[in-house]
C-alpha positions in Angstrom: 0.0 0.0 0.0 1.2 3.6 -0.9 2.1 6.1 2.0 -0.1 8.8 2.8 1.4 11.1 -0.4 3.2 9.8 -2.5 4.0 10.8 -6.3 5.5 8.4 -8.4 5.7 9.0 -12.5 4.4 6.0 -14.9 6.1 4.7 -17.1 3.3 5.7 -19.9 2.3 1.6 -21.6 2.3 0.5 -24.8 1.2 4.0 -26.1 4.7 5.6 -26.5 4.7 8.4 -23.5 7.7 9.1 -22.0 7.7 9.1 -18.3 7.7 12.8 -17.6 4.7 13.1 -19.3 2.7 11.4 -16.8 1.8 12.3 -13.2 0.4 10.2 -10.4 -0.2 10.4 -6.8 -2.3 9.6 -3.9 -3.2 11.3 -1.3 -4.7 10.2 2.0 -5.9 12.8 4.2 -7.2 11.3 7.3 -3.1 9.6 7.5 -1.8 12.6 6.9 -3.3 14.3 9.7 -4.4 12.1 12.2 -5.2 14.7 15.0 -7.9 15.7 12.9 -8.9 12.4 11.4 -9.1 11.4 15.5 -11.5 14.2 16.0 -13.7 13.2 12.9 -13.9 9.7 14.7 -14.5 11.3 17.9 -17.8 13.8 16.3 -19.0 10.6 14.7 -19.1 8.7 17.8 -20.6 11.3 19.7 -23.2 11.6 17.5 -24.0 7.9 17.2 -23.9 8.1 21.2 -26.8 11.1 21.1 -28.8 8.9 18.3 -28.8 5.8 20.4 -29.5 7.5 23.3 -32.3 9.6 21.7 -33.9 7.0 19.6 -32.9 3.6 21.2 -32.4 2.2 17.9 -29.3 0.5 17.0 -30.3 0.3 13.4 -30.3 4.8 13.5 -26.9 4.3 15.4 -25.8 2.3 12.7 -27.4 4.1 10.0 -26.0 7.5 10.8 -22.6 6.3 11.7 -22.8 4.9 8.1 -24.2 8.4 6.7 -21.1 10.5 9.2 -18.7 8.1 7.5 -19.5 8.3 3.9 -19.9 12.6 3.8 -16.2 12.5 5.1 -15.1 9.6 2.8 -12.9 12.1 0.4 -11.0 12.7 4.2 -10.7 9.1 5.2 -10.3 7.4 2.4 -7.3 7.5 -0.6 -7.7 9.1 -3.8 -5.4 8.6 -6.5 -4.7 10.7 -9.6 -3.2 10.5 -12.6 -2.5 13.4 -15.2 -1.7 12.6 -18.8 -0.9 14.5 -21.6 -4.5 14.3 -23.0 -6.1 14.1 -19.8 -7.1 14.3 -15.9 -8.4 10.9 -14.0 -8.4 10.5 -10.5 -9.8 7.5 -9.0 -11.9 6.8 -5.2 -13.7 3.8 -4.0 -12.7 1.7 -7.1 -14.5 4.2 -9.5 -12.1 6.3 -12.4 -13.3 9.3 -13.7 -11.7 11.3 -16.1 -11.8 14.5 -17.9 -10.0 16.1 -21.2 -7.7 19.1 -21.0 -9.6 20.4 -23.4 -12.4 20.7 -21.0 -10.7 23.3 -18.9 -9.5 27.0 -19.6 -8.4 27.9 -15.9 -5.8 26.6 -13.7 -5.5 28.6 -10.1 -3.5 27.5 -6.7 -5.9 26.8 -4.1 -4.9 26.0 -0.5 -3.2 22.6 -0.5 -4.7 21.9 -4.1 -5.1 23.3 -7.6 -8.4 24.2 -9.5 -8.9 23.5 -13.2 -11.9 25.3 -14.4 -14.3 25.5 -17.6 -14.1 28.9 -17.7 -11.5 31.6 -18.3 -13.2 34.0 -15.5 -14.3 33.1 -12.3 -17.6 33.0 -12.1 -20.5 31.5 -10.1 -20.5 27.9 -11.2 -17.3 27.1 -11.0 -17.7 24.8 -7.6 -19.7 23.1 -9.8 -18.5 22.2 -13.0 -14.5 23.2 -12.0 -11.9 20.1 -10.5 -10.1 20.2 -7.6 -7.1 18.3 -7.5 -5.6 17.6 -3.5 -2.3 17.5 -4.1 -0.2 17.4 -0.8 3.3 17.5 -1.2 3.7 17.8 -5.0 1.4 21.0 -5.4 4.2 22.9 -7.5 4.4 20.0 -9.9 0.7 19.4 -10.4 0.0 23.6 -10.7 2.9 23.5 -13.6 2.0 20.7 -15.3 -1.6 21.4 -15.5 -0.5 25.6 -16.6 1.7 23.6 -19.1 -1.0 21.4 -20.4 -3.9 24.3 -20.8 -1.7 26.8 -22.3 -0.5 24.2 -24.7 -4.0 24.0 -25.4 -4.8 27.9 -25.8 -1.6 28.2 -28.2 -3.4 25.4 -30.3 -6.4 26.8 -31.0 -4.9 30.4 -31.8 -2.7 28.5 -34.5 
């Protein structure tokens, strides 16, 4: 199993890449920082304490522990992601999503993460179309790879 953050380059297949044009990482919040991932635990518990006593149910206990556990999944669980040339993926609980560079025309720094957006002004909807990569201790690598890839992009269609 991979450490909490770790970046690693792939080797790129059968499909000719050369290492440095891939990027992959994963990042595991909840091992990075466990004080906080203690005090998640800690909420949840208390709150399954106040259901059972409340309710006397262990099926709600059980039930809202579930619920707790699954809104802070992106927190306790690993997500991995992988940047190509042609496109972003990143992968949690077993599912792989991926879009196309072509999708995005904005790249920003954000906190411990950068923020590819649709659009080339901020504007109202970016939470909800935009992607937010976590990046943890390779966030100058991901912001420059993913500036490199979109203003290849813009150059492209100017020529």
């Amino acid at each position: 199993m991979l450490g909490e953050e770790q970046c690693f380059c792939d080797m790129g297949g059968n499909s000719g890449e050369t290492p440095e044009e891939n990027l992959t990482w994963r990042v595991f919040p909840a091992r990075s920082h466990p004080q906080k991932a203690a005090i998640a635990v800690l909420i949840i518990a208390l709150f399954c304490g106040f259901v059972l006593w409340r309710f006397s149910s262990v099926v709600w206990v059980v039930f809202s522990g579930v619920v707790l556990f699954l809104s802070l999944a992106r927190f306790f669980l690993p997500t991995t992601y992988h940047l190509t040339p042609t496109h972003v993926s990143f992968t949690f609980l077993g599912v792989t999503r991926s879009r196309a560079w072509s999708d995005f025309h904005r790249v920003e720094r954000e906190g411990l993460g950068v923020f590819l957006s649709p659009f080339e002004t901020p504007g109202r909807l970016d939470n909800y179309r935009g992607l937010f990569l976590l990046c943890g201790k390779n966030l100058s690598e991901v912001l420059d790879f993913a500036r490199r890839h979109i203003k290849e992009k813009s150059q492209d269609a100017e020529s």
